[in-house]
py3Dmol code that shows the C-alpha trace and the ligand (Angstrom):
import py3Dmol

protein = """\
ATOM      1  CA  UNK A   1     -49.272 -51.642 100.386  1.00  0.00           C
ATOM      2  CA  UNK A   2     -52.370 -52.998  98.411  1.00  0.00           C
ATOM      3  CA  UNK A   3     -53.674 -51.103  95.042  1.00  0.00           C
ATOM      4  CA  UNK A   4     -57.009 -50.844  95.236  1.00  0.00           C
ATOM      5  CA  UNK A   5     -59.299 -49.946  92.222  1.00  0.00           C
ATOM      6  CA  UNK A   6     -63.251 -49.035  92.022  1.00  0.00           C
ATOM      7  CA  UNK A   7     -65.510 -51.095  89.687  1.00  0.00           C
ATOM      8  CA  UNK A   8     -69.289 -51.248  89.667  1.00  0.00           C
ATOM      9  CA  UNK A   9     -69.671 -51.028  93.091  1.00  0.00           C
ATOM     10  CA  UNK A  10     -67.042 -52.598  94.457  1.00  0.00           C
ATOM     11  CA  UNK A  11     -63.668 -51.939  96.029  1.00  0.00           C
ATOM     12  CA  UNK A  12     -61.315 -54.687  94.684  1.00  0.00           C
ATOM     13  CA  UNK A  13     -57.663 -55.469  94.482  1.00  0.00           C
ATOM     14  CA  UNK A  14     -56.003 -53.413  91.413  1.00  0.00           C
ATOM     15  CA  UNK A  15     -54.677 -56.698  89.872  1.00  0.00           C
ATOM     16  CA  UNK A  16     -58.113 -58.025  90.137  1.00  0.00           C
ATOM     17  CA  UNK A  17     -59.876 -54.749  88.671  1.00  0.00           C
ATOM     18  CA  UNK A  18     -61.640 -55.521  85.611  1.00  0.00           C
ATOM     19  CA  UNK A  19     -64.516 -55.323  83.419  1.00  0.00           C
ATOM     20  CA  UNK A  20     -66.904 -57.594  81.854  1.00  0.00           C
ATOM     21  CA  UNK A  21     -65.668 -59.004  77.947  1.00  0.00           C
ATOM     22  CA  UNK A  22     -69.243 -57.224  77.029  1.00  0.00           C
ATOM     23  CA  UNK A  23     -68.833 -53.960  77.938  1.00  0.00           C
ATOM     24  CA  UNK A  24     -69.370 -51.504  75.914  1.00  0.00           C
ATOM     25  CA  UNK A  25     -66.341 -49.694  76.542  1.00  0.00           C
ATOM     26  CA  UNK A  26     -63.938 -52.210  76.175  1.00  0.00           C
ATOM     27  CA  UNK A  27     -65.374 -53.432  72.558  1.00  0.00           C
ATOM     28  CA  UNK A  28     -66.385 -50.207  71.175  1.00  0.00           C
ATOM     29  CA  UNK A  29     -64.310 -47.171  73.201  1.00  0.00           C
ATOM     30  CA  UNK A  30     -68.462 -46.515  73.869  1.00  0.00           C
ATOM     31  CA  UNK A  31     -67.285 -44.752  77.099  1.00  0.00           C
ATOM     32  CA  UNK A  32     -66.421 -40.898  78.575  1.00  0.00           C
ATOM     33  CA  UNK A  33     -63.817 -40.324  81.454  1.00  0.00           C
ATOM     34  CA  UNK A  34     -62.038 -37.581  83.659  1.00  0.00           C
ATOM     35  CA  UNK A  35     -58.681 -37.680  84.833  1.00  0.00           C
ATOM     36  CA  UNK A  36     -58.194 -34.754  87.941  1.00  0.00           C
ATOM     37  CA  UNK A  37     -55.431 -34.218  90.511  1.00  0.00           C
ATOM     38  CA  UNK A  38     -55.912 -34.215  94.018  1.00  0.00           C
ATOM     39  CA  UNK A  39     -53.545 -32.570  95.700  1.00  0.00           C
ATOM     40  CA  UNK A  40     -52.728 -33.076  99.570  1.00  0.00           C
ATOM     41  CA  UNK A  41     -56.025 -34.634 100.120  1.00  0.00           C
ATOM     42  CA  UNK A  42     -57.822 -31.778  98.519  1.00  0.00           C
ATOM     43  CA  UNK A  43     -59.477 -32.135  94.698  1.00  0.00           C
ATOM     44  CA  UNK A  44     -58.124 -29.781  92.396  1.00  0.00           C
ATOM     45  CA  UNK A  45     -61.565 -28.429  89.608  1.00  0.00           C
ATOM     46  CA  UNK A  46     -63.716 -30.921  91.033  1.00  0.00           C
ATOM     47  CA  UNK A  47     -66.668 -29.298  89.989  1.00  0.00           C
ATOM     48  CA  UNK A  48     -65.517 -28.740  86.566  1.00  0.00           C
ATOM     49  CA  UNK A  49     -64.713 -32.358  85.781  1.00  0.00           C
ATOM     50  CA  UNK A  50     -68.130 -33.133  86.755  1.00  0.00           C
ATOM     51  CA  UNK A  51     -69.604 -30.417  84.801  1.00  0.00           C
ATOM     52  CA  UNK A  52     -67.961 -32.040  81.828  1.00  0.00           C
ATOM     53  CA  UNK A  53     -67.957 -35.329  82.551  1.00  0.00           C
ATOM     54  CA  UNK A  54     -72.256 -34.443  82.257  1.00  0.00           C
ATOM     55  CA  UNK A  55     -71.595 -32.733  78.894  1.00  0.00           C
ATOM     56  CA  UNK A  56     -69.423 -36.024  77.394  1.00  0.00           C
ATOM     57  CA  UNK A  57     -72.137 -38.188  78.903  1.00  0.00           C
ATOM     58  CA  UNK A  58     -74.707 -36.374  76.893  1.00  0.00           C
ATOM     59  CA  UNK A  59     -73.377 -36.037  73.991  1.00  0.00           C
ATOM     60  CA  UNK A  60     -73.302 -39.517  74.320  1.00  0.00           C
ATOM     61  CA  UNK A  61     -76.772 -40.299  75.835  1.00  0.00           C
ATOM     62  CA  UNK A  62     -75.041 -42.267  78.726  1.00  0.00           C
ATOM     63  CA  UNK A  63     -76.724 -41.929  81.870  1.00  0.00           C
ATOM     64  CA  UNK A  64     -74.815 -40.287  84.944  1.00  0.00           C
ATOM     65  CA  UNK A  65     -73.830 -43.662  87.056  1.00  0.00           C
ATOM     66  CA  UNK A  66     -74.108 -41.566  90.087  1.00  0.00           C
ATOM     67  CA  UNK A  67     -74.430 -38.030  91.948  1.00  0.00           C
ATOM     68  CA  UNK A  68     -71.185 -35.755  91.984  1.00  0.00           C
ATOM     69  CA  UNK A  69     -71.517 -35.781  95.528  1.00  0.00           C
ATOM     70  CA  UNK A  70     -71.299 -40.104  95.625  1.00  0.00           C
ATOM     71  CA  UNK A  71     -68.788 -39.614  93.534  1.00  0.00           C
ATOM     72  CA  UNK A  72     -66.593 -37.677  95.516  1.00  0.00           C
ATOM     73  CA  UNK A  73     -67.042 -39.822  98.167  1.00  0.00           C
ATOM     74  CA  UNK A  74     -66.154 -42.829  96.164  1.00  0.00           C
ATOM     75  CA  UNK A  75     -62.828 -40.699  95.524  1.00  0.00           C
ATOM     76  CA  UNK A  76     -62.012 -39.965  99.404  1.00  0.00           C
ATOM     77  CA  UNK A  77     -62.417 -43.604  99.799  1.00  0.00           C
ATOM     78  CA  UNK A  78     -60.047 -44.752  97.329  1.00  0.00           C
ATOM     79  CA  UNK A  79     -57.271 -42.256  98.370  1.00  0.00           C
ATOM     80  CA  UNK A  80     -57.834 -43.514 101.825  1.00  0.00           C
ATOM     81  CA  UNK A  81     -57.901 -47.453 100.997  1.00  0.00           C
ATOM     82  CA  UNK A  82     -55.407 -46.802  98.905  1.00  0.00           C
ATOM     83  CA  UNK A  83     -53.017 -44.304 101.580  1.00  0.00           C
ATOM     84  CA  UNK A  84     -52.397 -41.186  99.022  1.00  0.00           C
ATOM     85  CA  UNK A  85     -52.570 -37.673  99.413  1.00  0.00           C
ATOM     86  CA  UNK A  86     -51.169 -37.026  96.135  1.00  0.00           C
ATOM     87  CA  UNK A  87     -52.792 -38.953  93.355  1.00  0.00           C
ATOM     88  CA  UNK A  88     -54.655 -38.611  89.794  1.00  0.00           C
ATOM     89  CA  UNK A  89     -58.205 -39.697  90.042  1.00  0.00           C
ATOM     90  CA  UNK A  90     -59.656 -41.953  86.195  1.00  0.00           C
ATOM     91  CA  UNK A  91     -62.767 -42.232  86.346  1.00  0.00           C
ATOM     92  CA  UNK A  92     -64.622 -43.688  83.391  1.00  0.00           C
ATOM     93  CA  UNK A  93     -68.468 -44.386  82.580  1.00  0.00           C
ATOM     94  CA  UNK A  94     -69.093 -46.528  79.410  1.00  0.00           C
ATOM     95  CA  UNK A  95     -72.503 -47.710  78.233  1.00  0.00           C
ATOM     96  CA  UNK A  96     -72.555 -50.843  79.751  1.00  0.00           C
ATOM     97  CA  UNK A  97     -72.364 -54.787  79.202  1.00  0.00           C
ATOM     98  CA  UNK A  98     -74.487 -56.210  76.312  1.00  0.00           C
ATOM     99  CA  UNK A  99     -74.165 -58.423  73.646  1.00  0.00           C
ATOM    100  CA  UNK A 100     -72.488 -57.058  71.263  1.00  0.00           C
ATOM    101  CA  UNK A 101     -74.227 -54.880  68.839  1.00  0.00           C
ATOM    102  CA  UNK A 102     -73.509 -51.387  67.129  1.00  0.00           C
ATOM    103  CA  UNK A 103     -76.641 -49.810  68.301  1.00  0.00           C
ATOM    104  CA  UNK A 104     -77.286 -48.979  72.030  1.00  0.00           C
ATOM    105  CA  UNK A 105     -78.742 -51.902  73.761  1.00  0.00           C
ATOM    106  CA  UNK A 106     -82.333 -52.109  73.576  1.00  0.00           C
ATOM    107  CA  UNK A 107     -82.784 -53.249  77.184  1.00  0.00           C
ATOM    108  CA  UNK A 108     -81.786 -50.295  80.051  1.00  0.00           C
ATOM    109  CA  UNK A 109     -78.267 -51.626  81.081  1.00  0.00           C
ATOM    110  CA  UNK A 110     -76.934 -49.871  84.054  1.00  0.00           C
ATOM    111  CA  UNK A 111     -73.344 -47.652  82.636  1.00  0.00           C
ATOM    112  CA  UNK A 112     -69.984 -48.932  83.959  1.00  0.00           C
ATOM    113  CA  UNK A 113     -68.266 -46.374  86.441  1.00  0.00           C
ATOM    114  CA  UNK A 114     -64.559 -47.733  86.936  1.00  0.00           C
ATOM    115  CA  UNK A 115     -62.505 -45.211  88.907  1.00  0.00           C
ATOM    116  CA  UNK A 116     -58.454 -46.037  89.922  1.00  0.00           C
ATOM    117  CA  UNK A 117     -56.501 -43.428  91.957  1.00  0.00           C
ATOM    118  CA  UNK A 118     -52.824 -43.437  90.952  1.00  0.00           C
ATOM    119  CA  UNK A 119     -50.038 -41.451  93.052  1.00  0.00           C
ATOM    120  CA  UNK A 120     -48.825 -38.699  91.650  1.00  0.00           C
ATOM    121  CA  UNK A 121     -45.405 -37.389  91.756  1.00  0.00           C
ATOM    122  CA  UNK A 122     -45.432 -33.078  91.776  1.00  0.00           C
ATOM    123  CA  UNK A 123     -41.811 -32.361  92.349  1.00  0.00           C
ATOM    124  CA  UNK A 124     -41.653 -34.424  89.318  1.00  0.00           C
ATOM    125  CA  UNK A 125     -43.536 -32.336  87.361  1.00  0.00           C
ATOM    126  CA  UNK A 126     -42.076 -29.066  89.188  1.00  0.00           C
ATOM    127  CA  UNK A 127     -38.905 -30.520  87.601  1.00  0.00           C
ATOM    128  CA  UNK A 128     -40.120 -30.688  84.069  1.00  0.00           C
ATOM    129  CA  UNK A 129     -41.558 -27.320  84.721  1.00  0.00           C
ATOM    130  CA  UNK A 130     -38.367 -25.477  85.315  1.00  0.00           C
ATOM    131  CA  UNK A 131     -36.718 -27.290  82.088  1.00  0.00           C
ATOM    132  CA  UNK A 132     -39.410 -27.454  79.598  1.00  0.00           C
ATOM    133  CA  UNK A 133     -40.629 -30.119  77.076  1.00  0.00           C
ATOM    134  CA  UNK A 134     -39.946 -30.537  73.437  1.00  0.00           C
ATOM    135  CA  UNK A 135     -43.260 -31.846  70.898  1.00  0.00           C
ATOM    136  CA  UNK A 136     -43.518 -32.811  67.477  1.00  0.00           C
ATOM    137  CA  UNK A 137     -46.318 -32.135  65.056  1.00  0.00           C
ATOM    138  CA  UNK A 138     -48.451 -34.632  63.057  1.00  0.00           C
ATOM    139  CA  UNK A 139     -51.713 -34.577  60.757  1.00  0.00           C
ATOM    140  CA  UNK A 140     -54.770 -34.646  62.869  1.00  0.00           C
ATOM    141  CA  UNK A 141     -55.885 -38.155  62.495  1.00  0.00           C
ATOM    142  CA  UNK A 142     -58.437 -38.107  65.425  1.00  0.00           C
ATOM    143  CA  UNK A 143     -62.485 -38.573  65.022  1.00  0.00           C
ATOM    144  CA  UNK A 144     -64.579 -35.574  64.262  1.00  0.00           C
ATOM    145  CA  UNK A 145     -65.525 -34.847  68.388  1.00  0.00           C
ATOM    146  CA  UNK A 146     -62.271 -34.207  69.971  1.00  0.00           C
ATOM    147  CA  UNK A 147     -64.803 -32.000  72.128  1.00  0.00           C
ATOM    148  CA  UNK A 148     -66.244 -35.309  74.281  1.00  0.00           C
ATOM    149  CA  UNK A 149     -64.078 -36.413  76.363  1.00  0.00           C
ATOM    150  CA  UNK A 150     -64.629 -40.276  75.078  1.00  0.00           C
ATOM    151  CA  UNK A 151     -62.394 -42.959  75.264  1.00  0.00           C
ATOM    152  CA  UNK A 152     -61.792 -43.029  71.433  1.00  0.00           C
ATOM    153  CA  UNK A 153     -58.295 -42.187  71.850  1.00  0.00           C
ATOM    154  CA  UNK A 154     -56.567 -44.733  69.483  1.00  0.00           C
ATOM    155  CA  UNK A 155     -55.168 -41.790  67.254  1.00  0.00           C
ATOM    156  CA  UNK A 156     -53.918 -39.828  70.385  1.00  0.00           C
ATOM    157  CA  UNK A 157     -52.333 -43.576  71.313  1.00  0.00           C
ATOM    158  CA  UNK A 158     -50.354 -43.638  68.107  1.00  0.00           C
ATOM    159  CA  UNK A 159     -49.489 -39.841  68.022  1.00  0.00           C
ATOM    160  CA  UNK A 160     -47.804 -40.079  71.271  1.00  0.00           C
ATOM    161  CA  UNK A 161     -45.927 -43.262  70.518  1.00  0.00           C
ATOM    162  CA  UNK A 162     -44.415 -41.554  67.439  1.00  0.00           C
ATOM    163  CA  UNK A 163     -43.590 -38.275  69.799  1.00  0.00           C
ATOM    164  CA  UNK A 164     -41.868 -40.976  72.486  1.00  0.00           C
ATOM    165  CA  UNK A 165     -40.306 -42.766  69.188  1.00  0.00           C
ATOM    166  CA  UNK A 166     -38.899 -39.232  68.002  1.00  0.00           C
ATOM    167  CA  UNK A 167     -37.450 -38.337  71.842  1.00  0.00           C
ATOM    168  CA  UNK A 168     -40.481 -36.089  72.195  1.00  0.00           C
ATOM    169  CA  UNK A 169     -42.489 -35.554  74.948  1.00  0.00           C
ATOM    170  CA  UNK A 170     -46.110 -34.708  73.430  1.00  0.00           C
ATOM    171  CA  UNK A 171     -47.550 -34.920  69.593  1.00  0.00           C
ATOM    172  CA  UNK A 172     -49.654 -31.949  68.787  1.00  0.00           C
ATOM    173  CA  UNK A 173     -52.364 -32.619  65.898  1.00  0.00           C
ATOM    174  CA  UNK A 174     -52.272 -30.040  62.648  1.00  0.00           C
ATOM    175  CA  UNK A 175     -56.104 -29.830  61.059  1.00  0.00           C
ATOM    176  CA  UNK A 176     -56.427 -29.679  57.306  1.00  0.00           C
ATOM    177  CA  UNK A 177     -56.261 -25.637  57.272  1.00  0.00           C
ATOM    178  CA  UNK A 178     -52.737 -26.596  58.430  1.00  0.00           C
ATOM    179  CA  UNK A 179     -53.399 -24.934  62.304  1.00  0.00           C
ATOM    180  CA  UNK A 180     -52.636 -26.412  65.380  1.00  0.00           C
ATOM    181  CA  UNK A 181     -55.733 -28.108  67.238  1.00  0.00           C
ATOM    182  CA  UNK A 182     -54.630 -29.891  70.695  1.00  0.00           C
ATOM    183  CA  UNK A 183     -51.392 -31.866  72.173  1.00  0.00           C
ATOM    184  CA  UNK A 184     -52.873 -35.263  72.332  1.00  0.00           C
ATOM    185  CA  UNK A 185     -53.654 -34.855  76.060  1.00  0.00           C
ATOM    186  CA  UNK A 186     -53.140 -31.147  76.402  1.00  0.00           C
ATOM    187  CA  UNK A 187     -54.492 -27.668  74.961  1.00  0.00           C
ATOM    188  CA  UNK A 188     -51.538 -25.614  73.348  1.00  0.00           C
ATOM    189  CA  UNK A 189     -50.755 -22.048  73.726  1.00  0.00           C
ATOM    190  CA  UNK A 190     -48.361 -19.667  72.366  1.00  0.00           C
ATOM    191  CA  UNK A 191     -47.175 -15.941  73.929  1.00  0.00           C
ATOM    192  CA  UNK A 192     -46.677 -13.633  70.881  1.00  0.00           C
ATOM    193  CA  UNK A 193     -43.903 -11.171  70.496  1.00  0.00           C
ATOM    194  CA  UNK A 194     -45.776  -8.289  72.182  1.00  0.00           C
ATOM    195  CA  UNK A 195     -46.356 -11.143  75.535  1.00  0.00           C
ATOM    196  CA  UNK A 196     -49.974 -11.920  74.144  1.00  0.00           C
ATOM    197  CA  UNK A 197     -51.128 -15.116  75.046  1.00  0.00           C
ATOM    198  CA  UNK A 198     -52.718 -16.964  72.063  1.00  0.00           C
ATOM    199  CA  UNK A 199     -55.098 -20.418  72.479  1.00  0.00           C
ATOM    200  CA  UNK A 200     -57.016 -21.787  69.762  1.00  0.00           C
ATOM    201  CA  UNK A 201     -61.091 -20.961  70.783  1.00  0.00           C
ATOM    202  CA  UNK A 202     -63.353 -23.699  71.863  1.00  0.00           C
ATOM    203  CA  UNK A 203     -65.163 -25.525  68.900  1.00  0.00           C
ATOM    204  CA  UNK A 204     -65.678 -29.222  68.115  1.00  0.00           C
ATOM    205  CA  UNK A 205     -61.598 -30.094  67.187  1.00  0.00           C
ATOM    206  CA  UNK A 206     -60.440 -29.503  70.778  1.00  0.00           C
ATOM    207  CA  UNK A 207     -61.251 -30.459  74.290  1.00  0.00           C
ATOM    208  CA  UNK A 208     -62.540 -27.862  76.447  1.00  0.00           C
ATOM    209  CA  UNK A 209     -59.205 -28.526  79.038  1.00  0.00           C
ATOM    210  CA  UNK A 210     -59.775 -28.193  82.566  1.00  0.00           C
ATOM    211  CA  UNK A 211     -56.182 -26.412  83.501  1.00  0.00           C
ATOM    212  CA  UNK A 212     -56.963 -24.181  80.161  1.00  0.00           C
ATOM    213  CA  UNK A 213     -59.814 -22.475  81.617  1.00  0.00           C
ATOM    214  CA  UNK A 214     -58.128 -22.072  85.024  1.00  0.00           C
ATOM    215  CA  UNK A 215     -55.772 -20.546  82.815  1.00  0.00           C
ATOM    216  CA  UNK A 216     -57.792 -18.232  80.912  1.00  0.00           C
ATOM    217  CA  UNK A 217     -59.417 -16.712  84.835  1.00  0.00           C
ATOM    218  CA  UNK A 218     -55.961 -16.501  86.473  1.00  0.00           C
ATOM    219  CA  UNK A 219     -54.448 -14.644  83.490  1.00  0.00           C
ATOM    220  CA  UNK A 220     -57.324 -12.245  82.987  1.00  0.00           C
ATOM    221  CA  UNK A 221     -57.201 -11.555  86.703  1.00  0.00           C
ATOM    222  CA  UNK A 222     -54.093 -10.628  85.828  1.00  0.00           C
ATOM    223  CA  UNK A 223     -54.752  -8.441  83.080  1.00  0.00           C
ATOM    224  CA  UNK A 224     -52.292 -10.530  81.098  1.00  0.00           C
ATOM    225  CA  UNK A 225     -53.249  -9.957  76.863  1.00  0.00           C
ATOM    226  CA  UNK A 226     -55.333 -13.085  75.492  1.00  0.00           C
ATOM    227  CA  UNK A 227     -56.007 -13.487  72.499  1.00  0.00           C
ATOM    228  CA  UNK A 228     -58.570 -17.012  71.158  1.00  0.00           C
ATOM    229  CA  UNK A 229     -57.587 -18.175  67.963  1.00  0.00           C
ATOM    230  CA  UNK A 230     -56.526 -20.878  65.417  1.00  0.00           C
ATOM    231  CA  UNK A 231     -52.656 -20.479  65.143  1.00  0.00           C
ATOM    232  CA  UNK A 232     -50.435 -22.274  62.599  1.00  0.00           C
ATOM    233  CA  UNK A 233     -47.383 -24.350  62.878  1.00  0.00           C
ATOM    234  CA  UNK A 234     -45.200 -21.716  61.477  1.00  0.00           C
ATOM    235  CA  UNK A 235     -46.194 -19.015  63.800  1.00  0.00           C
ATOM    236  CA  UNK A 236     -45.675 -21.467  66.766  1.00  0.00           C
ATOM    237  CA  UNK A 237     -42.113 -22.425  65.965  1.00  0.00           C
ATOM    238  CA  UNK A 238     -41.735 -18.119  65.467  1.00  0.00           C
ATOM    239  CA  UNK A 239     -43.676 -17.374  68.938  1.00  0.00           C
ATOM    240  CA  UNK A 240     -41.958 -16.111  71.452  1.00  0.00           C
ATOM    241  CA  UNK A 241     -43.100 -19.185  73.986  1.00  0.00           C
ATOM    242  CA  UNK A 242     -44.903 -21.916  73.532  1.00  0.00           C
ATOM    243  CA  UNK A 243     -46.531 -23.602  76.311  1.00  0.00           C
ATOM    244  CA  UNK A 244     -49.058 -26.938  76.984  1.00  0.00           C
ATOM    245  CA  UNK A 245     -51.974 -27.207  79.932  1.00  0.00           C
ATOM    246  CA  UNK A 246     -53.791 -30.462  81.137  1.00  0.00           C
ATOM    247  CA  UNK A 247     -54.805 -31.981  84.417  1.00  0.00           C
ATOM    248  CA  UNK A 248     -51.744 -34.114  84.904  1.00  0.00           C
ATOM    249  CA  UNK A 249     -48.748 -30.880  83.464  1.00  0.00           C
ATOM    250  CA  UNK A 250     -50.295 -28.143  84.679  1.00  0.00           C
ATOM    251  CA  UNK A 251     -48.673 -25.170  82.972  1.00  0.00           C
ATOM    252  CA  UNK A 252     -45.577 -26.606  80.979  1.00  0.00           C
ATOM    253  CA  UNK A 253     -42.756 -24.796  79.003  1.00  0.00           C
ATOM    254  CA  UNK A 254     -42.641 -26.233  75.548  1.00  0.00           C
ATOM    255  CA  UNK A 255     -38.924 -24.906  74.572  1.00  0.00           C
ATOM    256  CA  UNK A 256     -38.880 -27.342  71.162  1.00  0.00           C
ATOM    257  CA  UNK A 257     -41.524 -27.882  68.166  1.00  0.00           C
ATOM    258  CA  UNK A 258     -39.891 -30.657  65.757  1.00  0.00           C
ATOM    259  CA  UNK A 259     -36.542 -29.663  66.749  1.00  0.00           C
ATOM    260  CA  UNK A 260     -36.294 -26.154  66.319  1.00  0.00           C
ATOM    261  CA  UNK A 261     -35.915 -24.420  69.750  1.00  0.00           C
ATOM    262  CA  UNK A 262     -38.353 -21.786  70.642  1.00  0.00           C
ATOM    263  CA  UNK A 263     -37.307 -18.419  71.447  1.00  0.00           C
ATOM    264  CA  UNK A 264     -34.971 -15.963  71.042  1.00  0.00           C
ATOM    265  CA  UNK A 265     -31.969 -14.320  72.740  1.00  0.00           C
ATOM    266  CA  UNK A 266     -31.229 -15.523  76.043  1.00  0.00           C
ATOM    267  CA  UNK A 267     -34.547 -17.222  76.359  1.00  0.00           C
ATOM    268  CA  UNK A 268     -34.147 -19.882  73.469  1.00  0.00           C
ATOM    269  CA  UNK A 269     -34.557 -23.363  74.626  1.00  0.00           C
ATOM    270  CA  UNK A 270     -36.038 -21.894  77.830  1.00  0.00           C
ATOM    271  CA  UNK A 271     -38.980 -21.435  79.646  1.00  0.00           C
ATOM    272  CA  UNK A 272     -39.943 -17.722  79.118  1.00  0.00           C
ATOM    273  CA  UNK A 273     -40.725 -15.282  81.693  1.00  0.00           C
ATOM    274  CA  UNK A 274     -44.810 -15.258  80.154  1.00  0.00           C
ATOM    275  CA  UNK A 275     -44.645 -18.452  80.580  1.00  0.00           C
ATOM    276  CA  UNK A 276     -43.232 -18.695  84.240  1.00  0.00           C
ATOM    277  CA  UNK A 277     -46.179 -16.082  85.357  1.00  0.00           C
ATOM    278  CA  UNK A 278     -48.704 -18.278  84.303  1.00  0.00           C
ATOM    279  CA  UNK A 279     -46.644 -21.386  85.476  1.00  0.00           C
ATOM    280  CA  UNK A 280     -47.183 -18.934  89.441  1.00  0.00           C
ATOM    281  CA  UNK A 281     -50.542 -17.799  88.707  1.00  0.00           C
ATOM    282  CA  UNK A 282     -52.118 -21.656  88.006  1.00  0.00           C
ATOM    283  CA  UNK A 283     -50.039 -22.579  91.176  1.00  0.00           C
ATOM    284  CA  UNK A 284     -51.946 -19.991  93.252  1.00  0.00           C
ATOM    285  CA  UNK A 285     -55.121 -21.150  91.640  1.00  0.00           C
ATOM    286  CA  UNK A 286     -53.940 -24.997  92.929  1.00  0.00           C
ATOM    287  CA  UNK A 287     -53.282 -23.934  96.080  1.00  0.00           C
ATOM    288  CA  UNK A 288     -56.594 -22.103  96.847  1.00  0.00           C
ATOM    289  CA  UNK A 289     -58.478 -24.830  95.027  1.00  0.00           C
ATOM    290  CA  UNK A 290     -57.091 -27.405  97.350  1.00  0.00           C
ATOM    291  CA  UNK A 291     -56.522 -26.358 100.851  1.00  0.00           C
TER     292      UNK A 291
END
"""
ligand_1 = """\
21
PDD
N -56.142 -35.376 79.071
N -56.871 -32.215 75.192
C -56.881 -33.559 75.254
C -57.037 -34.341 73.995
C -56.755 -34.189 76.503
O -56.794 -35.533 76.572
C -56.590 -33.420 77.673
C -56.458 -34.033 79.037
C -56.572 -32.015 77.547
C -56.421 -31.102 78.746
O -57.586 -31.127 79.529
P -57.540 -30.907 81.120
O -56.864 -29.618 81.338
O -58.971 -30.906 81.510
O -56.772 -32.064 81.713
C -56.724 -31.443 76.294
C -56.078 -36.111 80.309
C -55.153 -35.524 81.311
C -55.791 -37.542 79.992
O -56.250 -38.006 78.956
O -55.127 -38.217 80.780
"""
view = py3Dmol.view(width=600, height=400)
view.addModel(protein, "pdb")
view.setStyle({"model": 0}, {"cartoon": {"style": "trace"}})
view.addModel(ligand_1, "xyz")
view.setStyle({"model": 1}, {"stick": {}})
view.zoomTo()
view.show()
């Protein structure tokens, strides 16, 4: 069956998808993306990814390429050229093509919209989910504005190559204060002795995650403790569970931080119970979001 990818405009042949030497993204990471799930046809936080793909776009003074509504469209299109139900959705917006120059182009170029749909494999993930993950830790090495989603990511490349090189699954980045920030494309929590759950607050060193606010409204619907703070390595290895969100995990188990199982009793090495109840409660929040 064909691939076929979005670019400028056009629907093309995914071996054929590309963009121009020039642009801006390519030479200069001068770009902002999303990455969301759809699920049986239906988008999962549609409105959400839009909302920040707006915010990244401004930070960056990048113009919106299109409405959310063409947009959307441009998604049902791909899933149907391209026969999925069950994909992940890129879509990236850089600043353009120009000759190369530091500065935004002094001419109005029209910004770059690329967007591939990818399918996705759930029962893959619903796999992982029932075993659990293991990360490593490593000095935050990324730019100053993990908060826009931009496609800067060259640290977060290398961090996760040295988490794959060390039989890990995810790299999470350490600030200078010596607390956790982010997973290098996921928000980490931790459940606290007394079944607290503990993220670090939103502020400039983390992305604003997608899955992490779903998270944050299906737990307090729930009633379940929260608690928004920086937390350091040594209290995550000591938590009770540990746990990662993002578009393409969901809710994941994290049962090992640079190999020392988490947990205690019967639970070590395990997925916790916390951790299972939010694993149910996002999957309610999936299924009403997308049927
Ligand atoms: N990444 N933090 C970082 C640095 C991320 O790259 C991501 C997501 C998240 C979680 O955000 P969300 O819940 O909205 O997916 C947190 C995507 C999946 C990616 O880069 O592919």
């Amino acid at each position: 069956m064909p691939r076929v990818a979005y670019v400028n405009g056009r629907y093309v042949p995914h071996r054929d998808a590309a963009v121009h030497v020039e642009d801006r993204g390519h030479q200069f990471a001068d770009a902002a993306y999303e990455m969301l799930m759809v699920i049986d046809g239906g988008l999962l936080d549609f409105a959400p990814h839009m909302e920040r793909l707006h915010r990244s776009l401004g930070a960056l003074s990048i113009a919106p390429p299109m409405s959310d509504s063409a947009v959307r469209v441009v998604i049902h299109e791909l899933l149907r050229r391209n026969r999925l139900k069950n994909a992940s959705i890129y879509i990236q917006v850089s600043r353009g093509v120009a000759p190369r120059d530091h500065a935004f182009p002094q001419t109005r170029t029209p910004p770059g919209l690329v967007m591939v749909a990818r399918r996705m494999d759930y029962a893959l993930i619903a796999r992982r989910q029932s075993q659990g993950v293991s990360v490593i830790t490593l000095a935050e090495t990324r730019w100053a504005r993990p908060d826009i989603k931009s496609t800067s990511l060259l640290a977060n490349v290398l961090a996760k190559q040295e988490a794959r090189d060390a039989g890990a699954y995810e790299a999470l980045f350490v600030d200078a204060d010596g607390m956790i920030t982010e997973g290098t494309a996921s928000n980490i929590w931790m459940v606290a002795a007394d079944g607290t759950l503990v993220t670090r607050a939103l502020d400039q060193s983390i992305l604003a995650g997608i899955t992490r606010q779903a998270v944050l409204s299906v737990t307090a619907a729930r009633q379940m403790a929260l608690e928004e703070r920086p937390f350091s390595r040594a209290e995550l290895k000591d938590a009770a569970e540990v746990f990662l969100t993002s578009s393409t995990n969901f809710v994941m188990p994290v049962t090992e931080v640079d190999g020392q199982k988490i947990g205690a009793g019967k639970n070590i090495g395990k997925p916790g119970p916390v951790t299972n109840s939010v694993i149910e409660a996002h999957r309610e929040h999936v299924q009403k979001e997308t049927t």
